[in-house]
Backbone as JSON Lines, residues from 0, in Angstrom:
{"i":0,"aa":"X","n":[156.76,103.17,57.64],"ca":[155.57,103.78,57.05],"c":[154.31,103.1,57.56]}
{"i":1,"aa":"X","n":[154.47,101.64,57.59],"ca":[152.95,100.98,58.14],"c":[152.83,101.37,59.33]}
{"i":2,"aa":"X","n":[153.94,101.26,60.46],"ca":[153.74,101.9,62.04],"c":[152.97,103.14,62.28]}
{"i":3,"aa":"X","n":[153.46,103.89,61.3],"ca":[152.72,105.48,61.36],"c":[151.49,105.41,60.56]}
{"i":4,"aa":"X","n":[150.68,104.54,59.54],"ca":[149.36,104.21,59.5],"c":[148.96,103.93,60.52]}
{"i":5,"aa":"X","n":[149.33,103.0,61.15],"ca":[148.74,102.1,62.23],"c":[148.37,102.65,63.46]}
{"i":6,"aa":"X","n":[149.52,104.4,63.67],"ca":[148.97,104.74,64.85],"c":[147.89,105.75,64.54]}
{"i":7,"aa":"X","n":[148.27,106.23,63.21],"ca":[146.77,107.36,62.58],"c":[145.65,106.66,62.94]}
{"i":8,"aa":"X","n":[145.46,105.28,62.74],"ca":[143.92,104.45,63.14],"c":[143.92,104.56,64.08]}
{"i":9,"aa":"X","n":[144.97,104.44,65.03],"ca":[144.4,104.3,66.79],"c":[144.31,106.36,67.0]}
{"i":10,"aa":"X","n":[144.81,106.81,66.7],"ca":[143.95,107.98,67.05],"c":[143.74,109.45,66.08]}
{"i":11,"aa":"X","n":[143.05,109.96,66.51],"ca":[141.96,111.06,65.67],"c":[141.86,112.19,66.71]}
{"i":12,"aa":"X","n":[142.06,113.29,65.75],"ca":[141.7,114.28,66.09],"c":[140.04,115.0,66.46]}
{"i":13,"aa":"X","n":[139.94,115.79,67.02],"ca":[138.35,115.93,67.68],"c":[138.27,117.5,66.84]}
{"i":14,"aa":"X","n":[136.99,117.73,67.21],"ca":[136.8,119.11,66.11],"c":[137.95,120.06,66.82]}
{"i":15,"aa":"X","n":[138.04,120.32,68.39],"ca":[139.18,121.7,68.3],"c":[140.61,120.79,67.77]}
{"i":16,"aa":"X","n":[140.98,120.1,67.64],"ca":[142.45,119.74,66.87],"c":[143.07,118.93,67.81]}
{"i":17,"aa":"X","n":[142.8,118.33,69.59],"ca":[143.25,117.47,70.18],"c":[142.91,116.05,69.51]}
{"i":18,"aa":"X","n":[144.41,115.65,69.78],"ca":[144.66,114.57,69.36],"c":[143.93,113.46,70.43]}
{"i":19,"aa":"X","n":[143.2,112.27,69.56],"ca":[142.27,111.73,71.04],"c":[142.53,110.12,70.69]}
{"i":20,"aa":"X","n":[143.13,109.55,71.84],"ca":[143.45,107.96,72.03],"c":[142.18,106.83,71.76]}
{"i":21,"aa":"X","n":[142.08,106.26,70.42],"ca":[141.12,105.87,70.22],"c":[141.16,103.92,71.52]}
{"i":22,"aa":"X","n":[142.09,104.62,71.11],"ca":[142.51,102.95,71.98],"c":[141.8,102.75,73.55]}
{"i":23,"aa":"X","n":[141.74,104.08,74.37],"ca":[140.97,104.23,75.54],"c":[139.65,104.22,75.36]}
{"i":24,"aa":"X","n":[138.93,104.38,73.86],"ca":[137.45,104.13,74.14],"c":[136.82,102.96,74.59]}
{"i":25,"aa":"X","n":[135.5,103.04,74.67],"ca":[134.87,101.3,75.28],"c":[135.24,101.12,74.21]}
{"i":26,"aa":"X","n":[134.97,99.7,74.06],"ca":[135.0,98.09,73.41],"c":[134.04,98.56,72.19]}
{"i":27,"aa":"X","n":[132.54,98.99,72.99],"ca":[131.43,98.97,72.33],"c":[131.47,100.53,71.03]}
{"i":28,"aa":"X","n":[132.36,101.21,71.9],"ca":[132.72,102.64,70.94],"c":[133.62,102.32,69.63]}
{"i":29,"aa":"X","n":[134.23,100.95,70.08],"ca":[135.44,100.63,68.86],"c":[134.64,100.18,67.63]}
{"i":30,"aa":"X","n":[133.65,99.26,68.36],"ca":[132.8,98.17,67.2],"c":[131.6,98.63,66.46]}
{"i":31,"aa":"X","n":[131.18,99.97,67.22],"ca":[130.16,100.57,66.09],"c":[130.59,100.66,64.75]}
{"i":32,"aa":"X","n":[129.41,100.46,64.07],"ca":[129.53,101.0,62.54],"c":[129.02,102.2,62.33]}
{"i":33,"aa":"X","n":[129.53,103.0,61.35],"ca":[129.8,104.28,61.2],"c":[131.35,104.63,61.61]}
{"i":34,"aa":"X","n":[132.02,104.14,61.96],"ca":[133.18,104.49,62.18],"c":[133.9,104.78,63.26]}
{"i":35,"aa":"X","n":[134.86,105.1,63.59],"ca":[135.35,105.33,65.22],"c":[135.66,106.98,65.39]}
{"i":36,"aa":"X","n":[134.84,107.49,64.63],"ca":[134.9,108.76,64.51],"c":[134.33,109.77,65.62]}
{"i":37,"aa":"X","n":[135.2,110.86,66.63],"ca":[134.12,111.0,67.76],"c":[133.13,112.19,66.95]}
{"i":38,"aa":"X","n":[131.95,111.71,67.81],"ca":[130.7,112.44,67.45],"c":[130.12,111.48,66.12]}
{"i":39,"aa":"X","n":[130.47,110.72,66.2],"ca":[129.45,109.78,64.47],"c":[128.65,109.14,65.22]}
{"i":40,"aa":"X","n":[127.7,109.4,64.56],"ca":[125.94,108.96,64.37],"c":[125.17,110.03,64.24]}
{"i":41,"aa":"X","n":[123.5,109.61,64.66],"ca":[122.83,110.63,63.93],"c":[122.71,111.28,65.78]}
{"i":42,"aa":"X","n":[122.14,112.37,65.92],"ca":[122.65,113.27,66.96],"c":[120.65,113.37,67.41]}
{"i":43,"aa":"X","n":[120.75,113.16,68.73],"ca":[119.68,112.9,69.28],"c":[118.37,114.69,68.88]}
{"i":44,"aa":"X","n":[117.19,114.27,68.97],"ca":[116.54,114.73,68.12],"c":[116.16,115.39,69.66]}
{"i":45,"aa":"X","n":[115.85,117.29,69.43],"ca":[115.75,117.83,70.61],"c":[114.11,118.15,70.48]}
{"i":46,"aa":"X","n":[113.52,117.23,71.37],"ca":[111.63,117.61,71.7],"c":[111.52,118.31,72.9]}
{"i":47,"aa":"X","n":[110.92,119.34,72.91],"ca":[110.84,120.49,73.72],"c":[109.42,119.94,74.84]}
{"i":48,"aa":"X","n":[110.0,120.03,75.79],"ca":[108.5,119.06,76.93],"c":[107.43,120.54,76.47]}
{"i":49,"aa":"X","n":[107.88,121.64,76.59],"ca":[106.93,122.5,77.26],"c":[106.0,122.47,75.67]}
{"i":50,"aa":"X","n":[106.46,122.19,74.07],"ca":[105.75,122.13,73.12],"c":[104.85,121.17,73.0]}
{"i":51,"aa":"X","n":[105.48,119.47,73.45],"ca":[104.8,118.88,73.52],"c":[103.61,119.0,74.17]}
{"i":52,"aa":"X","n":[103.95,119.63,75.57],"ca":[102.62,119.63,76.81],"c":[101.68,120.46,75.85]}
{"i":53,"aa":"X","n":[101.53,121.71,74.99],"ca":[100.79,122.03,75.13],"c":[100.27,121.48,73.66]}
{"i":54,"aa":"X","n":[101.13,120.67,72.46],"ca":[100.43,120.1,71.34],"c":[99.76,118.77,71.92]}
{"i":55,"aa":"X","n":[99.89,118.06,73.02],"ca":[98.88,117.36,73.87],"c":[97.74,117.58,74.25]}
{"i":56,"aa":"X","n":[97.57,118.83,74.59],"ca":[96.74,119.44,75.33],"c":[95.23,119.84,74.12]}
{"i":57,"aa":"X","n":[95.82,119.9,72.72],"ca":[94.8,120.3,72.06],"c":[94.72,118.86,71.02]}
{"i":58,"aa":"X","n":[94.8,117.41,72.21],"ca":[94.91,116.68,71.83],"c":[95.7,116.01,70.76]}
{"i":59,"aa":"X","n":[96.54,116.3,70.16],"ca":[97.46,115.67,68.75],"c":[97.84,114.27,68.98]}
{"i":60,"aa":"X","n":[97.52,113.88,68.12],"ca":[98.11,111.82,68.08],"c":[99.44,112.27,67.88]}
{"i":61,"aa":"X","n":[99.6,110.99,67.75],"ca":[101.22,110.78,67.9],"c":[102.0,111.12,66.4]}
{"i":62,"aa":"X","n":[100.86,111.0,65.16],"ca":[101.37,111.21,63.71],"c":[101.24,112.69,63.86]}
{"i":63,"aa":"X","n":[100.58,113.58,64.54],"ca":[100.81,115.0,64.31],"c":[101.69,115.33,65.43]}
{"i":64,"aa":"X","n":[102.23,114.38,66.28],"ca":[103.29,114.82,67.08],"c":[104.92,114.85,66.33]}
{"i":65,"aa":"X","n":[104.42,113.3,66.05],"ca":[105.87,113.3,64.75],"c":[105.97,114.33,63.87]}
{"i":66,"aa":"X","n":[104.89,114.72,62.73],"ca":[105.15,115.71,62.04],"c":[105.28,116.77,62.52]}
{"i":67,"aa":"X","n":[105.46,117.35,63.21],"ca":[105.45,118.74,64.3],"c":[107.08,118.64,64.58]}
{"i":68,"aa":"X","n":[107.72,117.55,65.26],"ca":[109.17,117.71,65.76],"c":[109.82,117.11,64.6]}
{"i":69,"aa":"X","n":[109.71,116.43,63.8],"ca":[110.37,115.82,62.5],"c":[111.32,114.87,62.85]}
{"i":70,"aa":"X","n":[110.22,113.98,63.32],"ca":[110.58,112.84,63.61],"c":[109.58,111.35,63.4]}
{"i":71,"aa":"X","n":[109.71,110.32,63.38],"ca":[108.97,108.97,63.31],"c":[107.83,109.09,64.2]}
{"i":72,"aa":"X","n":[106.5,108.26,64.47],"ca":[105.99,107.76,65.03],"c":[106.8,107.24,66.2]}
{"i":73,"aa":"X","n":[107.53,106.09,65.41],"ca":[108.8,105.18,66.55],"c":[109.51,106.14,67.66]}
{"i":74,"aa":"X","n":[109.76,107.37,67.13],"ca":[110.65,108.05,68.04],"c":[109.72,108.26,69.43]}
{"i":75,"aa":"X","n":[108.31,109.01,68.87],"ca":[107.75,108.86,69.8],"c":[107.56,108.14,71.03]}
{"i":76,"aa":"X","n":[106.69,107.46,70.14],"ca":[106.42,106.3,71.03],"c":[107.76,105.4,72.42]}
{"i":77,"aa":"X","n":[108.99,105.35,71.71],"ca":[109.97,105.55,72.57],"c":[110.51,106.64,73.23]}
{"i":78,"aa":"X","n":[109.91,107.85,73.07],"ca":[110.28,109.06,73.93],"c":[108.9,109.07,75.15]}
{"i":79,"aa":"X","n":[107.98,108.28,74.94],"ca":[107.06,108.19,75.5],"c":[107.32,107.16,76.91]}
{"i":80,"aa":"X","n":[108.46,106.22,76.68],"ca":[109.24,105.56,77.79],"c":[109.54,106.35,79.29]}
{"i":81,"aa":"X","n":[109.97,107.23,78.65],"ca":[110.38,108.31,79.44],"c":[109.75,108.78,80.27]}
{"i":82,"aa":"X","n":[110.06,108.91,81.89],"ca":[108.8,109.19,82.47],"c":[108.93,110.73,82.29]}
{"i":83,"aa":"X","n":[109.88,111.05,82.14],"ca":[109.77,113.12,81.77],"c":[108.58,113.56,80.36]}
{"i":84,"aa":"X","n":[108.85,112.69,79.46],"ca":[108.12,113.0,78.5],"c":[106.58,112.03,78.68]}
{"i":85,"aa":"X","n":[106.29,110.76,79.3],"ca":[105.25,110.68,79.38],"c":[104.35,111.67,80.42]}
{"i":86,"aa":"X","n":[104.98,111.93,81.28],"ca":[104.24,113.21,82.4],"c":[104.04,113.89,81.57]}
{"i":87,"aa":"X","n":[104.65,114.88,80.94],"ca":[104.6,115.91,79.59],"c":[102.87,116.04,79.21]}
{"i":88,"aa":"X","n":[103.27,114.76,78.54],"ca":[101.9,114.09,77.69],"c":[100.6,114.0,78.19]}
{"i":89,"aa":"X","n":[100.75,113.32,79.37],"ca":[99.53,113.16,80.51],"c":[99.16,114.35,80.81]}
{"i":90,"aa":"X","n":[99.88,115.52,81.29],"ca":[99.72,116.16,81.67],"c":[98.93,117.52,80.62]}
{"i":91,"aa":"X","n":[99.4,117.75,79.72],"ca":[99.16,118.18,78.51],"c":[97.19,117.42,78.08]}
{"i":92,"aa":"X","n":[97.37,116.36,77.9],"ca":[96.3,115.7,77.31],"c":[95.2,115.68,78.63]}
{"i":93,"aa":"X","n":[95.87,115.92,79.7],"ca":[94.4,116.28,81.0],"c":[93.71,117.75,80.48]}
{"i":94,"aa":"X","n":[95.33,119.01,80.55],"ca":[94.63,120.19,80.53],"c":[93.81,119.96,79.56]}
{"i":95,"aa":"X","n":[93.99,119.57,78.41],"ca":[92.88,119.58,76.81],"c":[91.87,119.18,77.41]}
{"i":96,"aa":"X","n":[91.37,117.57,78.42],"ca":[89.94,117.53,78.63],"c":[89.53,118.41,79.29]}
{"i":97,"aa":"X","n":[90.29,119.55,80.31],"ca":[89.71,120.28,81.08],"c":[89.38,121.27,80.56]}
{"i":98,"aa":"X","n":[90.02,121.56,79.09],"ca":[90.02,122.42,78.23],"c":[87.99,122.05,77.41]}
{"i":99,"aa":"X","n":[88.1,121.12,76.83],"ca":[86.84,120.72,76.3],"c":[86.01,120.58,77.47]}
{"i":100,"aa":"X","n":[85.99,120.15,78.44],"ca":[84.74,120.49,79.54],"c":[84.39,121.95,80.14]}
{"i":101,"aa":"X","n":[85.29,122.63,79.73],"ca":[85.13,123.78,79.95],"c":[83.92,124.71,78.44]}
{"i":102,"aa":"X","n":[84.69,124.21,77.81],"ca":[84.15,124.87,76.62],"c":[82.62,124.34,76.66]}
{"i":103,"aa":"X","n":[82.36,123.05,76.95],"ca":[81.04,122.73,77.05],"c":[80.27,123.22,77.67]}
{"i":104,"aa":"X","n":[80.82,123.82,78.19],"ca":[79.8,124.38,79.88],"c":[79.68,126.1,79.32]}
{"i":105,"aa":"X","n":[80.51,126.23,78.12],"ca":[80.29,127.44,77.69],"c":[78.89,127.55,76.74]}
{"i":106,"aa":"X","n":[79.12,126.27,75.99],"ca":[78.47,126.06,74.8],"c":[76.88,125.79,75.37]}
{"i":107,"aa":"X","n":[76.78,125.29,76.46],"ca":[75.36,124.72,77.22],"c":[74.65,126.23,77.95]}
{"i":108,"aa":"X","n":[75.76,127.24,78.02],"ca":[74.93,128.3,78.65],"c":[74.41,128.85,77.79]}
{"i":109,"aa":"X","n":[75.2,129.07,76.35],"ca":[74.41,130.17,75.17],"c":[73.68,128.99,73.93]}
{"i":110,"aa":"X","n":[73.5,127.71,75.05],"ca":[72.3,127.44,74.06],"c":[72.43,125.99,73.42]}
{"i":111,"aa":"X","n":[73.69,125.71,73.15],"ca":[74.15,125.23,71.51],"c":[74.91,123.99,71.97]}
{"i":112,"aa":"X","n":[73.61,122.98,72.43],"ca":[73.6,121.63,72.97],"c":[74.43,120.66,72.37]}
{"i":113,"aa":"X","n":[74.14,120.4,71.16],"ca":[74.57,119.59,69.85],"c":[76.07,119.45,69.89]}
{"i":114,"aa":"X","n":[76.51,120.57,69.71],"ca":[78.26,120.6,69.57],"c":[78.82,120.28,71.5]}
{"i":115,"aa":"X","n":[78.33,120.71,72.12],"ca":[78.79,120.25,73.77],"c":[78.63,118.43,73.84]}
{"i":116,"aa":"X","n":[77.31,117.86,73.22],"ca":[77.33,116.58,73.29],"c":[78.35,116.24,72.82]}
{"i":117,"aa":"X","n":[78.37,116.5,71.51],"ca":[79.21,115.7,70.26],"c":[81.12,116.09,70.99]}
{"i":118,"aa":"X","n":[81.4,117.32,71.67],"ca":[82.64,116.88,72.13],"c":[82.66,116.07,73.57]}
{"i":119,"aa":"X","n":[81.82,116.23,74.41],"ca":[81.81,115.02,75.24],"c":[82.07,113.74,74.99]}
{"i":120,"aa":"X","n":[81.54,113.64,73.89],"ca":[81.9,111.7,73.16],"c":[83.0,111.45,72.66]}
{"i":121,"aa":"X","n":[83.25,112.96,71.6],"ca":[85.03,112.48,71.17],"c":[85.84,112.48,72.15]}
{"i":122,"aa":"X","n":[86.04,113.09,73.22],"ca":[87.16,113.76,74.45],"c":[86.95,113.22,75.76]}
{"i":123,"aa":"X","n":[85.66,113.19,76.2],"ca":[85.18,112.57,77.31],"c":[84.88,111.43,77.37]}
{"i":124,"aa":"X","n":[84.6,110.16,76.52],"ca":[84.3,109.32,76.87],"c":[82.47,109.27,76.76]}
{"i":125,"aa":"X","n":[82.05,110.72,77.23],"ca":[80.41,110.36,77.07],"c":[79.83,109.8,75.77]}
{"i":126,"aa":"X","n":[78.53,108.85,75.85],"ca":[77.82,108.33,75.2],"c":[75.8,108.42,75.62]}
{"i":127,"aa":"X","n":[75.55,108.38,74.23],"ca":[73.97,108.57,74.44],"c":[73.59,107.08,75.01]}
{"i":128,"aa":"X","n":[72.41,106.63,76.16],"ca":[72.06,105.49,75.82],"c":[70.37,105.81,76.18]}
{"i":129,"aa":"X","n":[70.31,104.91,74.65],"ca":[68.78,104.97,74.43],"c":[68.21,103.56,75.05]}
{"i":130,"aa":"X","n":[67.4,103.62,76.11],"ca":[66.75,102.49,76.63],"c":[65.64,102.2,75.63]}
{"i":131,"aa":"X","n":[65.36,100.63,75.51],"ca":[65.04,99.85,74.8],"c":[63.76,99.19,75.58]}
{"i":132,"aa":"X","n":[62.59,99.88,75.13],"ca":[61.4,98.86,76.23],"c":[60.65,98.11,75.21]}
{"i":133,"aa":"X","n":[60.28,96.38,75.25],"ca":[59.24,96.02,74.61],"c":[57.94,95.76,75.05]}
{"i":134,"aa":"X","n":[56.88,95.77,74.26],"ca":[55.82,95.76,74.78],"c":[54.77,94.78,74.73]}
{"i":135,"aa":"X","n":[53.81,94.1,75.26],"ca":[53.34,92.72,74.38],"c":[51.86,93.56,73.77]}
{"i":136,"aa":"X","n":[50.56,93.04,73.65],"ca":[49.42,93.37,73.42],"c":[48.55,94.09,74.64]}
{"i":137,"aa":"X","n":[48.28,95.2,74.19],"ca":[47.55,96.34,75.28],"c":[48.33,96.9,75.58]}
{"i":138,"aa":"X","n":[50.0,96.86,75.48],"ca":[50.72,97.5,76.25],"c":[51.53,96.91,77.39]}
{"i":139,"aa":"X","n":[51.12,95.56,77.39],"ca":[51.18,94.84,78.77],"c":[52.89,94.03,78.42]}
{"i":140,"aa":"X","n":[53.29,93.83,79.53],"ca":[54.66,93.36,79.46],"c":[55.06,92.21,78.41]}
{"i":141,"aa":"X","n":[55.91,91.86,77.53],"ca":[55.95,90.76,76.96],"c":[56.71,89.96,77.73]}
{"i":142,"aa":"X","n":[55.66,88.41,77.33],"ca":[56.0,87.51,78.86],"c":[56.72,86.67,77.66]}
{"i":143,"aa":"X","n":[58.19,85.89,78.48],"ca":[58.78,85.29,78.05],"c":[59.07,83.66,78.29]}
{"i":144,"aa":"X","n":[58.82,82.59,77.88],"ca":[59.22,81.34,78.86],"c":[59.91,80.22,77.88]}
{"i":145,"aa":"X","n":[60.2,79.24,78.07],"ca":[61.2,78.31,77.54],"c":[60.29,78.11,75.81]}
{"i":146,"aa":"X","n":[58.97,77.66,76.37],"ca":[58.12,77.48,74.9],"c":[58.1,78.28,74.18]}
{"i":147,"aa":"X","n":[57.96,79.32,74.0],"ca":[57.88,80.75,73.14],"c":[59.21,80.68,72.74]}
{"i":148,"aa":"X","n":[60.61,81.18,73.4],"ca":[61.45,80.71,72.78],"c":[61.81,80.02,71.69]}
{"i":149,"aa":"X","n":[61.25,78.76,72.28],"ca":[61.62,77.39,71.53],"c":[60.4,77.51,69.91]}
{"i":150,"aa":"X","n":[59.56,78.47,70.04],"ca":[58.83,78.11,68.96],"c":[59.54,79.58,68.27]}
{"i":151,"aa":"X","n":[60.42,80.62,68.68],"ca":[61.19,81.19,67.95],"c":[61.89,81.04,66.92]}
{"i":152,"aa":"X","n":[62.45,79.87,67.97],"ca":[63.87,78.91,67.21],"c":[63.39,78.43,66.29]}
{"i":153,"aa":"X","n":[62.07,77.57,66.55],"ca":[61.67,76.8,65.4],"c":[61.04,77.56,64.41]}
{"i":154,"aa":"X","n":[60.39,78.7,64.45],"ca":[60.3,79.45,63.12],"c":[61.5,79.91,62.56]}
{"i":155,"aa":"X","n":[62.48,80.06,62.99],"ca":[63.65,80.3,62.41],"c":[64.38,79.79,61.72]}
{"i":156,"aa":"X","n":[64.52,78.13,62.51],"ca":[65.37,77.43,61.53],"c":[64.06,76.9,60.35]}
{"i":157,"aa":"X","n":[63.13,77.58,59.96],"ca":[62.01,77.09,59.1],"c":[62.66,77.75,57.76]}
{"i":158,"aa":"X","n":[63.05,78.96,58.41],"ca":[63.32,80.18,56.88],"c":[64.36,79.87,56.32]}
């Protein structure tokens, strides 16, 4: 009776009903936990490149990428290893800027400056820079030298 336990552990049947030699698996197939069961664990999570490319494209972080395929952050970010799925991504997240520079160039012909800036800065990288001129008395340059400074300092550490 124990012999015929003993060989039920070494092998298992597979879903069509073949009988399967557990004894020929790897080492590493024997010692998982979850069991020596074929097909046990959780079953790889299927992300579609062509969804991703285009939820990239209208920019989505990585938390509305997760919630979209129903999966972790983590998964991401490790599917992001991948050079299939980082191309995906890159590729996806270019069309979107080409997507917003486009639209700007829409928004600048009928007028409506404000919203073309303001996505240039989120998407593009653009920024306003306001130059900074000082002036001394009359208008005339303010002259700077070690003494002036130094009598800065010393009103300063006064207060």
């Amino acid at each position: 009776m124990e012999a015929h336990r003993e060989l039920r552990l070494l092998q298992q049947q597979d879903d069509a009903g073949s009988v399967i030699d557990l004894t020929s698996l790897p080492t590493r197939a024997k010692n998982m936990k979850g069991g020596r069961r074929i097909g046990a664990g959780r079953r790889p999570v299927h992300i579609d490149l062509i969804e991703l490319e285009k939820l990239c494209s209208i920019q989505c972080t990585d938390e509305d990428l997760a919630g979209f395929f129903g999966v972790t952050t983590r998964t991401i970010e490790n599917r992001r290893k991948k050079s299939e799925f980082r191309e995906a991504m890159e590729r996806g997240r270019a069309k979107g800027r080409v997507s917003v520079r486009r639209a700007q160039f829409k928004l600048l012909e009928k007028g409506d400056a404000g919203t073309a800036k303001w996505l240039g800065k989120q998407y593009l990288g653009q920024r306003d820079i306001t130059p900074v001129e000082l002036t001394g008395a009359n208008g005339k340059p303010v002259e700077l030298s070690l003494e002036v400074l130094d009598a800065i300092v010393a009103l300063k550490e006064k207060d």
